[in-house]
C-alpha positions, 0 to 999 in steps of 0.5 A: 735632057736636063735633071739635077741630082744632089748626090750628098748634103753637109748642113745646107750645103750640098754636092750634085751633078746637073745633067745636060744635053752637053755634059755635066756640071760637078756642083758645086760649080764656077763657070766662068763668064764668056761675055761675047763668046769669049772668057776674055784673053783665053780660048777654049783649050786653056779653059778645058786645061783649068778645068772649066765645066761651064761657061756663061755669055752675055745675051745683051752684047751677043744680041748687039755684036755679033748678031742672033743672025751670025749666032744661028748660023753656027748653031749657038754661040758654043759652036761660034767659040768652038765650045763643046761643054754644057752653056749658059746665058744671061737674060740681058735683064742686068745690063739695060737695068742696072748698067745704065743707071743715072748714077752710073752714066758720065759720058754722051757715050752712056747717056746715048745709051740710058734705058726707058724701062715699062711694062712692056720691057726695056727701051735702049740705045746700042752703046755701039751705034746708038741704034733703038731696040727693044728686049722684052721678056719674049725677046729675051727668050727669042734670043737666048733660044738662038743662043742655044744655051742649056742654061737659059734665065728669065728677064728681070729687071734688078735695081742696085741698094741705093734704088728708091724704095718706090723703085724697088718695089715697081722693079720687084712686081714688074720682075714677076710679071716678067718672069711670067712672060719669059716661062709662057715664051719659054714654053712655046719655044721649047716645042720646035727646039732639038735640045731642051733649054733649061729656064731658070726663074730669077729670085729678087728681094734683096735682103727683105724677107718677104719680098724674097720669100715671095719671089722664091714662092712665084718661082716655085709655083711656076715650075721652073727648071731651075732657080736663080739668085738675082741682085745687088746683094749677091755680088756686094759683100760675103756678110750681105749675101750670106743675109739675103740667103738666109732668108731663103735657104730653106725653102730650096727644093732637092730636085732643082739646081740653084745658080748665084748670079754676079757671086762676089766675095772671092773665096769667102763669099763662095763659102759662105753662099755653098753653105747657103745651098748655092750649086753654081755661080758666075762672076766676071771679076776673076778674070777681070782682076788677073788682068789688072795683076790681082792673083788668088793665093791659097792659104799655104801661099799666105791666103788669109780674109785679111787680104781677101786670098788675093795678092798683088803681081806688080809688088813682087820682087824683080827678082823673085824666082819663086812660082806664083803658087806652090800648090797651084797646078797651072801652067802659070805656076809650073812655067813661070817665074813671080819676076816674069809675072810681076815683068809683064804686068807693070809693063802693061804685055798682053800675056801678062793678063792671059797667064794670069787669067790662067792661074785665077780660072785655075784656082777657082776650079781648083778651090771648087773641086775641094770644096766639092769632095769636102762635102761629098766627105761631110767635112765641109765645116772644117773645110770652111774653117780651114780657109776663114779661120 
């Protein structure tokens, strides 16, 4: 079955365990994003080595390629990717509701695959083959069911800051009723399912109290196994995020976990949001910038605010012999020289990205285990202060 416990609190924040019907998660957490049954450049061995509890994969790619039907036939798309810890999807809310804004759209390519979004749900194009679909808050919840995730969400419909007041507010009503839908789908499903799935309902309202009050009130009243923190905010910037929870963080429940969807701002936002209550978060950009040559560094490596603990490998030095990190543990940093590393990235070598990748999922398991025992410890102010002063 699925329960949440909180083993230890310091301030807001709070050190628990998620129990699963495939494992547990040790909150605080990361779980890193395996959009299409896959964290990209790296399988599950080298996940299990950098200490990855969880993954999260992508409803609206898995539902268009490879398939529900190819999913079921694996049980779930763990299975499909060889996976045996605990797992958690998307509801594809983000991807027909934001991806495709007008703003973002240049190409035939993303015009083909623009979004009519109603009531009913969002109306799409396949950016594959240009095929019509359909996904509803049902449809959602029919698909992550197949999925077969522990971690399910309810479908919403998230709008970026630039939106229109007008728009915020039609996306903000029609997310609730939505999330409705999703819970009396979700309940239904629940009856003929081996493993229970835990839905977690999704607060949206951005930086405006009331509205994220409002929604944080709906998702409690429906009883939500767990909550999520959808929006623009959460991802944007650690000082905008910290704004959009503090107006929230007070009414988190002790028995529920809570999951920072999209979490950004590298090690500072994760500091300021765990004090903020916040169990577990995904975010794709740490693989995503190891690929582009962006490695975390801790502060003994010359990790500072300033440069966001972050460094880039194409400026090393050709001939640095020195490990990327002296703390680090990974197989990166024990095997590998800064001048392979920086070889490898400014001539484009697949392995370039998939060690460094290594070394960011690493890192960022690394940096949540310690600040877990900080907290477990009643030391997390110091802790925080060690890394942002």
């Amino acid at each position: 079955m699925f329960s949440f416990e909180v083993l230890e609190t310091d301030g807001f924040a709070r050190a628990g365990t998620i129990h699963t019907p495939h494992g547990d998660i040790k909150t605080p957490a990361f779980t890193p994003v395996a959009t299409q049954a896959t964290v990209k450049t790296l399988d599950v061995h080298e996940l299990t080595k950098a200490h990855a509890q969880a993954v999260l994969a992508n409803t609206y790619h898995l539902y268009l390629s490879p398939g529900i039907e190819v999913i079921q036939e694996f049980d779930g798309f763990a299975p499909f990717m060889n996976w045996s810890g605990p797992t958690l999807t998307d509801s594809g809310g983000y991807q027909v509701s934001f991806l495709w804004e007008p703003k973002n759209i240049h190409s035939k390519t993303e015009r083909a695959a623009s979004v009519k979004i109603t009531d009913e749900g969002a109306l799409f194009r396949s950016h594959i083959d240009g095929s019509k679909h359909l996904l509803t808050p049902e449809k959602s919840m029919e698909i992550q069911d197949a999925l077969g995730a522990d971690i399910i969400m309810a479908f919403d419909q998230p709008l970026s800051l630039s939106s229109s007041e007008k728009r915020q507010n039609e996306a903000f009503i029609r997310t609730l009723q939505w999330e409705e839908r999703s819970f009396r789908r979700w309940e239904d499903l629940q009856k003929n399912r081996k493993n229970f799935q835990a839905l977690y309902g999704i607060v949206q309202g951005e930086t405006d109290v009331k509205k994220r009050q409002e929604s944080l009130q709906f998702v409690l009243n429906m009883n939500f196994p767990g909550i999520a923190i959808g929006g623009a905010t959460i991802g944007s910037d650690p000082a905008i995020t910290k704004q959009a929870l503090e107006t929230i963080v007070e009414m988190f429940p002790n028995n529920k976990p809570i999951h920072a969807l999209g979490l950004g701002g590298g090690p500072e936002g994760i500091l300021n949001a765990v004090s903020l209550g916040i169990d577990t978060f995904d975010n794709t950009s740490v693989t995503r910038m190891a690929r582009t040559g962006l490695v975390f560094i801790y502060p003994e490596d010359g990790g500072t605010t300033k440069n966001k603990f972050r460094i880039d490998t194409k400026k090393f030095k050709k001939n640095d012999r020195s490990p990327l990190s002296n703390k680090c543990t990974c197989t990166t940093c024990k095997e590998y020289s800064r001048a392979y590393l920086r070889h490898l990235m400014v001539n484009d070598e697949l392995l370039g990205g998939r060690l460094l990748s290594i070394h960011n999922v690493t890192f960022m398991n690394m940096f949540m285990h310690e600040l877990r025992n900080a907290i477990l410890s009643k030391s997390f102010s110091d802790f925080k202060k060690e890394w942002t002063s």
